[in-house]
N, C-alpha and C positions, 0 to 999 in steps of 0.2 A: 483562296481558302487555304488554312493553313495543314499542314500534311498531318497525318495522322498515324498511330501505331496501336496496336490492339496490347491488353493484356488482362491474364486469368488467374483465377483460385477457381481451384475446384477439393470437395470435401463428398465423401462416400460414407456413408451410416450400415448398420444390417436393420435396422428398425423394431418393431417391438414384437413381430410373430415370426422372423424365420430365422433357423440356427447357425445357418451364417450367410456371407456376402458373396454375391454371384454378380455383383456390376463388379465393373473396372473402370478405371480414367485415366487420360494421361494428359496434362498441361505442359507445354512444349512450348516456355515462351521466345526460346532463341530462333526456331520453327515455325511462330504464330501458327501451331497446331494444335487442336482443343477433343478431344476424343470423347466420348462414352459408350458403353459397352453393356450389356444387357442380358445375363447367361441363362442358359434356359437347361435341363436335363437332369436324369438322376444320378444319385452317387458321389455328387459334389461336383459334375460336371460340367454344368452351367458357370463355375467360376473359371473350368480350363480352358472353355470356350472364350469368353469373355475378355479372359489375362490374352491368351492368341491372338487376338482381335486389336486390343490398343497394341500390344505389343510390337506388334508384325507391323502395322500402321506406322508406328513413332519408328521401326528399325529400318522401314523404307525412305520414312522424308529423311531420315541421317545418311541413307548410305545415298539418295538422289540429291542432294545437298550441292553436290557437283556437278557440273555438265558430262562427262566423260563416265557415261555410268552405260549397259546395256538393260533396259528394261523389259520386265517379264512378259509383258501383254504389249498388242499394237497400239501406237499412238496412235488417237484417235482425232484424224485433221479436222475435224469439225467440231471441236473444243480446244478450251485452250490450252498453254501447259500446266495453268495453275487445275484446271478442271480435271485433265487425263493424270496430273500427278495423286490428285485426292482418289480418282476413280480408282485405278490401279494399285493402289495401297491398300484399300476395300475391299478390291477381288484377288490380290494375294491374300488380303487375312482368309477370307471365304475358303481357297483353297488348302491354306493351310489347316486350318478347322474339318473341312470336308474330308482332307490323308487323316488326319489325327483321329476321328470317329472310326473311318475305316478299317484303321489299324487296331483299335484299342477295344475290348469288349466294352472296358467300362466307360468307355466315353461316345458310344454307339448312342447314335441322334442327338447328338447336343448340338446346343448352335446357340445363337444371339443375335439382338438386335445391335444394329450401332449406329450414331450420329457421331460427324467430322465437323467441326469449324474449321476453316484456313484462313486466317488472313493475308491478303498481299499488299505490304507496304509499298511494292513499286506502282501497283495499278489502284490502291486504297479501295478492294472490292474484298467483302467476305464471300468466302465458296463453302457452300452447305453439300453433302450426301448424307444418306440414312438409307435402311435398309432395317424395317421392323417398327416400333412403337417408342423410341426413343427420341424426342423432339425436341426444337430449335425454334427457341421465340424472340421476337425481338421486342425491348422496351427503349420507346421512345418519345418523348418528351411526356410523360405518367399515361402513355397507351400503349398495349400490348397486344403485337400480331400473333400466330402461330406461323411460322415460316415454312414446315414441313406437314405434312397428309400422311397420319398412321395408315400402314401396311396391316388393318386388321383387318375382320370379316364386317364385324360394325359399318367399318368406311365404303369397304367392297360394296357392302347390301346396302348403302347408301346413293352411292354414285350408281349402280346398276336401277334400282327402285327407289327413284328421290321420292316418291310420293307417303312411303310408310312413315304410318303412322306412329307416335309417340308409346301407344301402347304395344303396337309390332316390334318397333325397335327395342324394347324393354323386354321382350321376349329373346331376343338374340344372345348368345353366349356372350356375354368380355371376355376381355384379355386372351382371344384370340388373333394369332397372327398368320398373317399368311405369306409373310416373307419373311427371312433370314439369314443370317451366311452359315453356311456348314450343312446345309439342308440337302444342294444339291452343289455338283462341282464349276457350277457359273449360277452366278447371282444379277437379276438385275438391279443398278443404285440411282434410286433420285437424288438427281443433280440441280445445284441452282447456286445464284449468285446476289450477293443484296450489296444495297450503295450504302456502306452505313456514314454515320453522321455524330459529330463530336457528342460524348454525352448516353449514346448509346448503350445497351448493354444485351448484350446474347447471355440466353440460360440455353444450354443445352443440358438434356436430364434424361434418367429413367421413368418409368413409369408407377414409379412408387411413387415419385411428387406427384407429375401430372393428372395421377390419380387419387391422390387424396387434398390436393388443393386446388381450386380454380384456378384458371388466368386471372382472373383480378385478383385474388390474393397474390397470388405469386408479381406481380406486379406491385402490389403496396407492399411487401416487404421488401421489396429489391430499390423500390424510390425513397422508403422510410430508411433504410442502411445507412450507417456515415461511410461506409467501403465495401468493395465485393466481396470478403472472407466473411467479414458481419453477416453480409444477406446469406452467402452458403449457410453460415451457423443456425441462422433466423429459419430460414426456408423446413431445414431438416426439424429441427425443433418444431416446428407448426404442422408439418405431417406427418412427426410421433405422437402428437399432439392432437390428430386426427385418425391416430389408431397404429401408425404404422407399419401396415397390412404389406408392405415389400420391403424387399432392398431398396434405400432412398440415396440417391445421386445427382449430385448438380454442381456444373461447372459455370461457372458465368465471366464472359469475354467483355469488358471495359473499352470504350474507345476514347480514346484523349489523344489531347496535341501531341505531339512527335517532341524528343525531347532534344535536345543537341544532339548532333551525330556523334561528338567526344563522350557525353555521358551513355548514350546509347551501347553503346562498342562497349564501355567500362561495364554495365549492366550486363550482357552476355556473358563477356567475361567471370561475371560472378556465379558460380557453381550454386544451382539448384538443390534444396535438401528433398532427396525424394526417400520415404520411408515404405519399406513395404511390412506390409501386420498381415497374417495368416490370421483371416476373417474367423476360423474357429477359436483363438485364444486372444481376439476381441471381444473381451465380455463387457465392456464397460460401454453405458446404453446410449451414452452421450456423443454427441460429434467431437471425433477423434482429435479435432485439429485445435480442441480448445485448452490443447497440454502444450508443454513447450517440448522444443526441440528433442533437448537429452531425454524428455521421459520418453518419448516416442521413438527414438535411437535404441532407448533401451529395451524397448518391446519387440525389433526387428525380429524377422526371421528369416531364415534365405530363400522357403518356397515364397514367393510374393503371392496377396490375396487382392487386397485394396490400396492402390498407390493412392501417398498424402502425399500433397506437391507444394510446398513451404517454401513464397519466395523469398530469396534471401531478405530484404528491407522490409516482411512480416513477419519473422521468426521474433516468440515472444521473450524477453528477459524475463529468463529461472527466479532474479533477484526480486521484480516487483509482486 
């Protein structure tokens, strides 16, 4: 079987009812690291949470990059290193989020959900965590799993009383959750590992998709796509399209053959354009990533709201 390497685009919308963007994401392709993030609170707090969350995550796999590193929490012998590096990344963000409410009136109770992808090219196994309602699918050959079990009250009163009824269940609040990071100063994270297979493709998302589109939709636009930035485009388009009703987020992880190790290395090599847009003076209703480069360089600002992560061999020509 031939080796395999993962890669992603991911694209963040605000949608068509709320004033601005409280996801976050980070594509980490030099890292095979794939984040989302999910901010919850008032005051714009939900986006501080959120930004903390990929942040902290993407500033750990850099600085554990190397062996010679001391890490914050026990390694935990009964995973692996790929699993204790995801875990532990998680539960820094949580704590970090956790001081930060603490300290801050205005950012008292905020918190977020978050899903991780990791791939490991040396072991060709993706490692999922999550912690809240942000979820991790797999499509493969035009069928589509859900990989991860929302942290809501829905799921809870499910597994507790399989037996209710469709009319019970419909009684139950949404979008409630009953886990998060920042909530309290240790979180627990589902952990898991999948054999992915050439052809593959992971969505991991908020719940502004998974909640205004099916899995099988979400599925036929990701096998109708000619690429992964098309289906991100496609995706958020069809759940503005379906009203909009959250922040909409979705990264999707590609698995393909492994390319030469000389072009591989060149590929790293090449500097990622990552833009950050302050989700308040994003007003334009459209997925961000359908401008080129410069226009979106030109709309930076330095607090970051929503990273667009433009790999370099998709960044579009200004001229066409």
């Amino acid at each position: 079987m031939p080796l395999m390497r993962a890669y992603a685009a991911g694209l963040s919308d605000v949608g068509l009812q709320r004033e601005h963007n409280e996801d976050s994401f980070i594509v980490l392709n030099e890292l095979d690291l794939y984040v989302v993030a999910d901010g919850m609170g008032g005051h714009r707090a939900g986006d501080v949470a959120s930004r903390i969350a990929t942040e902290t995550i993407g500033e750990f796999f850099k600085s554990t990059a190397n062996d010679d590193v001391t890490w914050p929490f026990h390694f935990d012998t009964n995973l692996s290193e790929e699993e204790n590096r995801l875990l532990t990344g998680i539960r820094v963000a949580n704590r970090q989020i956790f001081e930060r409410s603490t300290r801050s009136r205005e950012c008292q109770g905020m918190g977020t959900t978050v899903v991780g992808a990791m791939f490991s090219p040396r072991k060709q196994k993706m490692y999922i965590g999550h912690v809240g309602d942000s979820r991790c699918y797999r499509i493969r050959a035009g069928k589509i799993q859900q990989l991860t079990r929302d942290h809501s009250l829905v799921n809870d009163y499910m597994v507790a009383m399989p037996d209710l009824t469709d009319e019970q269940r419909s009684e139950l609040p949404k979008n409630v959750i009953t886990r998060a990071l920042g909530m309290q100063d240790h979180v627990i994270v589902d952990l898991q590992h999948d054999d992915p297979a050439l052809g593959d493709v992971y969505v991991i998302c908020s719940d502004g998709l998974s909640g205004m589109l099916t899995d099988e939709v979400i599925e036929q636009v990701v096998t109708a796509s000619p690429d992964i930035r098309s289906a991100c485009r496609k995706l958020i388009e069809k759940a503005n399209d379906q009203g909009g009703e959250d922040n909409i987020t979705a990264v999707l992880i590609k698995i393909e053959a492994a390319r030469d190790p000389a072009d591989t290395a060149s590929d790293l090599e090449m500097a990622q354009t990552v833009v950050a847009i302050d989700p308040l003076k994003a007003t334009d209703p459209g997925p961000r990533i359908s401008r080129t480069s410069e226009e979106l360089l030109g709309e930076a600002e330095t607090m970051p709201g929503t990273a667009i992560v433009i790999p370099p061999d998709l960044v579009e020509d200004p001229k066409k």
